[in-house]
C-alpha positions as CSV (number, residue, x, y, z in Angstrom):
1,X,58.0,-86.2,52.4
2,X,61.2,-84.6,51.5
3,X,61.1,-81.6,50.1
4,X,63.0,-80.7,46.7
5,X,65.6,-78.2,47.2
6,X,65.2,-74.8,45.5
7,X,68.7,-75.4,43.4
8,X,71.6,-78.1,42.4
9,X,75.0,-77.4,42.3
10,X,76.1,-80.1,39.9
11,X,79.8,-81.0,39.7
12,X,81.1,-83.4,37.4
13,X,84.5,-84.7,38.6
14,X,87.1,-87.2,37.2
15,X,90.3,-85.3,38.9
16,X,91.1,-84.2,42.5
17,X,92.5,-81.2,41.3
18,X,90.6,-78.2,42.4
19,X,88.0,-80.6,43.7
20,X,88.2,-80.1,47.3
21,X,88.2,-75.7,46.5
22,X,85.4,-76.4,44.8
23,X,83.0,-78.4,47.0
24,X,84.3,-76.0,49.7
25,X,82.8,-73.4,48.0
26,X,79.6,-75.0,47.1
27,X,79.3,-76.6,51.0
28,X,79.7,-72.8,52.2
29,X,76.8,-71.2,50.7
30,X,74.6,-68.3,53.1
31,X,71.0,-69.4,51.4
32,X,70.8,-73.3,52.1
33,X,67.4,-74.7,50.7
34,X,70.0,-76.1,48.1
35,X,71.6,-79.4,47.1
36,X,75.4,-80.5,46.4
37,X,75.4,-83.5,43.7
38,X,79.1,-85.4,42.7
39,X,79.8,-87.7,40.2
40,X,82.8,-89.6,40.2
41,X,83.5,-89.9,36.3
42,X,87.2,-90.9,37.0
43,X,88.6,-93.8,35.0
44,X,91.5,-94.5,37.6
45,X,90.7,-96.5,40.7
46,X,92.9,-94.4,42.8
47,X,91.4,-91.3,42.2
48,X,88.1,-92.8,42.7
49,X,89.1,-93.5,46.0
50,X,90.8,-89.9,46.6
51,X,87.5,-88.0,45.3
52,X,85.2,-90.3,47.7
53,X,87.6,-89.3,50.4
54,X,87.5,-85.9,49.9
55,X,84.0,-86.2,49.5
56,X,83.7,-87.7,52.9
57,X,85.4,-85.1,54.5
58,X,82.2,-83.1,54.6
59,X,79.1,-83.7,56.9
60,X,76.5,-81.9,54.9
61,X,73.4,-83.9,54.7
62,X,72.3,-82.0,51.0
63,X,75.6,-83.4,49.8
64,X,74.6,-86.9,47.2
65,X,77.5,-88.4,45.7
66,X,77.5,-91.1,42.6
67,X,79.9,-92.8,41.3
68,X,80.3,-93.9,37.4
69,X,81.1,-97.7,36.8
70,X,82.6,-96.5,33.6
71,X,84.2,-93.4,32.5
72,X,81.3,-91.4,30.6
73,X,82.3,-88.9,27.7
74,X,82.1,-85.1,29.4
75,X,78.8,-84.3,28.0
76,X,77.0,-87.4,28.7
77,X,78.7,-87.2,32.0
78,X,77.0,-83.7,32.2
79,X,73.4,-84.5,31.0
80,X,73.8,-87.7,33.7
81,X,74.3,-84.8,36.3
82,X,71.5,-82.8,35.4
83,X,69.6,-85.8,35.3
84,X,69.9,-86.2,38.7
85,X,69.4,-82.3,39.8
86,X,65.7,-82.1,41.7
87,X,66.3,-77.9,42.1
């Protein structure tokens, strides 16, 4: 059984821009009973690509990464991240 983390750090991303700071700063957390999730929400192929790069720069297992098909508005974008938040 696996067990549900105690929190989410949810980050919506559709640039690379600050992206790599910011999953730095999320991966380097003391408490660690936690869980990173990504959503690619970028309309352009090439920063798809970039962002899943970035994103595989990291080995951290609590890391979960999703990508949109199609770019969602930001808020529905949001609620989809929330949506997939288990802390």
């Amino acid at each position: 059984m696996i067990q549900q983390p105690f929190f989410t750090i949810a980050i919506p991303v559709t640039k690379e821009k600050f992206f790599r700071e910011a999953l730095e700063s999320a991966v380097n957390q003391l408490f660690h009973d936690y869980e990173i999730i990504v959503v690619n929400n970028s309309a352009d192929e090439l920063l798809k690509i970039k962002i899943r790069e970035i994103v595989d720069e990291f080995n951290f297992k609590q890391l979960i990464y999703f990508e949109n098909e199609i770019q969602k508005d930001v808020i529905e974008n949001w609620n989809y991240c929330l949506s997939l938040a288990r802390g």
